[in-house]
N, C-alpha and C positions, 0 to 999 in steps of 0.2 A: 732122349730120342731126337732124330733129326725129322723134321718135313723138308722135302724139293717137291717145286712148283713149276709146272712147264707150262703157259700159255704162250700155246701157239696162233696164228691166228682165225682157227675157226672152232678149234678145241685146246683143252686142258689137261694134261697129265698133273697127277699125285701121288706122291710115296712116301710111306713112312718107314725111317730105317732105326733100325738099333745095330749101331756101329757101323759095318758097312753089308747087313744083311736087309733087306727089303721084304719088308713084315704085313703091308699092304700095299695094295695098285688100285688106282681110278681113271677111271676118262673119263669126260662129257664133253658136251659144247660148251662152250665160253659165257651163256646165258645162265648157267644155274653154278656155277663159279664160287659163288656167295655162299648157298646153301649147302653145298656140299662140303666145304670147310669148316661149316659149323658142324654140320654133323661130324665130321671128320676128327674133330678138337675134342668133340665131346665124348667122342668112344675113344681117342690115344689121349688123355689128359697130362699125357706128362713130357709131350712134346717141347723143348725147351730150346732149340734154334730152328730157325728156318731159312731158306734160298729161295728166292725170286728168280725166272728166267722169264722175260716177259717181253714176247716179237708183235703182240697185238696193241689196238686198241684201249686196251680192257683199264682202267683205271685201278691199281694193285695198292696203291697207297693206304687203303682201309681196310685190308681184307683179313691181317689180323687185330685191328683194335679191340680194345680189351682183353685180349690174351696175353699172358707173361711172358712173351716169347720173342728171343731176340733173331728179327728180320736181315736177313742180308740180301740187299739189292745185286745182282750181276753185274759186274762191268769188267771193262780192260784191268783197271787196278790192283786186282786180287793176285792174290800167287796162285799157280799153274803147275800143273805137272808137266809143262813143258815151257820152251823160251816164242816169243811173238817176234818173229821176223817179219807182221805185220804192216804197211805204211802207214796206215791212217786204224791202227787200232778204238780208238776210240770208237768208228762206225762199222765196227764188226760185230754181226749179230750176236746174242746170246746164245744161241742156238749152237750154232758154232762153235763157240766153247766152253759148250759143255761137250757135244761131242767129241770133241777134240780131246778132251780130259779122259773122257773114258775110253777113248783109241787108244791113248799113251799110257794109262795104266796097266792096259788089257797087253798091250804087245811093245814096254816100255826099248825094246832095243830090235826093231824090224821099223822099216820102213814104212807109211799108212796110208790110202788113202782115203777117207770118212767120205760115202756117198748118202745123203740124205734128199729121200725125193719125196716132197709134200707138196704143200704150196708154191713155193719156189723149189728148185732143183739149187743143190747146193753142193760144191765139190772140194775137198780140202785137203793139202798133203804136208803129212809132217814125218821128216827125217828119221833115222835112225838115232840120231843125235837129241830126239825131241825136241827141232825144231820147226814149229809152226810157219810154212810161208805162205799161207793164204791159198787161192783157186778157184773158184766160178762162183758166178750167180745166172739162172735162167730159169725162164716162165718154167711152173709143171706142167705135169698133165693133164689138169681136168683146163688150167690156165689157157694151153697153147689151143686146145677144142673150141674154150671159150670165145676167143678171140678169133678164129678163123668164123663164125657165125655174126659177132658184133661187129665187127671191120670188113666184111661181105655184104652184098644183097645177097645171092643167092647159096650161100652155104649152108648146109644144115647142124643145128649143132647135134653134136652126135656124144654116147656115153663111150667109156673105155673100153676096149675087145681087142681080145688078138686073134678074132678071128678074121683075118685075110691075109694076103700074099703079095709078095713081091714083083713085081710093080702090082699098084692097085689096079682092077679093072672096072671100075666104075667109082664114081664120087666119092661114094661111101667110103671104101677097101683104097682108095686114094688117098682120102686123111687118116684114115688109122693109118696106113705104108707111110705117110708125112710126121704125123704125130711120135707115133710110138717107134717106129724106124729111123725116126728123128734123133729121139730121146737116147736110142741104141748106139748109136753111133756118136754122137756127142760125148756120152761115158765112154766108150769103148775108144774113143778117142785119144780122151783123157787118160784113162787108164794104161795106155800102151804110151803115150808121149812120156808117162811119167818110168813105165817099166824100160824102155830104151837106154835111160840114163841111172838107175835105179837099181841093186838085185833083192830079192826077197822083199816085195811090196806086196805087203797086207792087205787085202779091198776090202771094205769092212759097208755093208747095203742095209742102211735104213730108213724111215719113215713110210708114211701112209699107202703109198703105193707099191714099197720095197718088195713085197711079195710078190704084185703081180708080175714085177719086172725080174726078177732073183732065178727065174728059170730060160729067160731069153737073155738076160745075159749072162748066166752063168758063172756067178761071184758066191764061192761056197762060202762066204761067212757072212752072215745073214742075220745082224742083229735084232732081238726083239725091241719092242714098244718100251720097256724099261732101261735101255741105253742110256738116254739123255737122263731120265733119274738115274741113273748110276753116276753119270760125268757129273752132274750137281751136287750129288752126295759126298762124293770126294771131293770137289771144291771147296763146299760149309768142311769137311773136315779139316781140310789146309786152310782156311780161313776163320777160326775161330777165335775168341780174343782167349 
């Protein structure tokens, strides 16, 4: 059986698969990391490789010791189910691709574009050809809120809503029309620069926010929170000794 390991950075995904079926799923916060592995280890005992995707802090180096279980770090290095047209692979997140892996699996001969909006908004387009060239990095959502409150005096910081209108009429209905209108159009951007040049592109919308956003912008394919364990699960598979 395989484990993949997704810390992100304010949570953690886990999945245990036998072969490329997905037999268990976890979340939590990135604080109980530890504890939840051992438990984890102790009910699948026969766990025998594992995948690291790891975009935090979190110190992952010990998290299987004393388990029999051969650890594979994430990096550039590994083989892909697709080619890295990358410049500077080396400083391309984890995150990345792994998603990438399970876009190209998923739709091996359509063009893709992987939208992942968590922490950071993250955008990526890979060929028909499966190949990888890379695409954005920008603040999320809760991010851009954030930040309009700590680099103001007077802004308020405010939670996520789609409820208001185009133009905002008051402060409030002004940073969500700034925020989340922001957000809409920057993908929407994206998406049409890359459909101009492009036919039959994929949009494929995940992470933490993906929901709230999946009906204002209107991207039917709408991955669950098991994605990225999918792309990792296939990775330990192509990378196993």
């Amino acid at each position: 059986m395989n484990l993949a390991l997704d810390i992100g950075n304010n949570y953690f995904k886990i999945g245990i698969y036998k072969n490329s079926d997905l037999i268990y799923f976890f979340s939590e916060s990135n604080s109980k990391i530890d504890s939840v592995i051992n438990k984890v280890l102790g009910e699948y005992n026969d766990v025998s490789y594992a995948i690291i995707s790891n975009v935090s802090s979190v110190n992952d180096v010990d998290l299987f010791k004393g388990y029999k279980i051969r650890v594979l770090q994430l990096n550039s290095t590994f083989i892909y189910p697709f080619k890295l047209e990358y410049k500077t692979p080396h400083s391309l997140g984890n995150d990345r691709l792994a998603l990438a892996s399970a876009a190209s699996l998923l739709y091996p001969k359509s063009n893709k574009i992987i939208i992942d909006v968590g922490t950071c908004i993250t955008i990526d387009f890979i060929d028909h050809n499966n190949k990888f060239f890379g695409g954005s990095i920008s603040p999320g959502i809760d991010m851009r809120y954030k930040s309009l409150n700590n680099y103001t005096a007077n802004l308020p910081l405010l939670e996520i809503s789609d409820k208001f209108s185009f133009p905002g009429d008051s402060t409030e209905t002004s940073i969500h029309s700034g925020v989340i209108g922001g957000v809409c159009n920057e993908i929407n951007g994206f998406i049409n620069n890359i459909s101009s040049k492009y036919d039959d592109v994929k949009v494929i919308l995940t992470g933490g926010n993906a929901k709230f956003l999946s009906k204002t912008l209107k991207i039917t394919i709408f991955a669950n929170q098991n994605f990225i364990l999918d792309g990792l699960n296939s990775i330990l598979n192509l990378n196993k000794e």
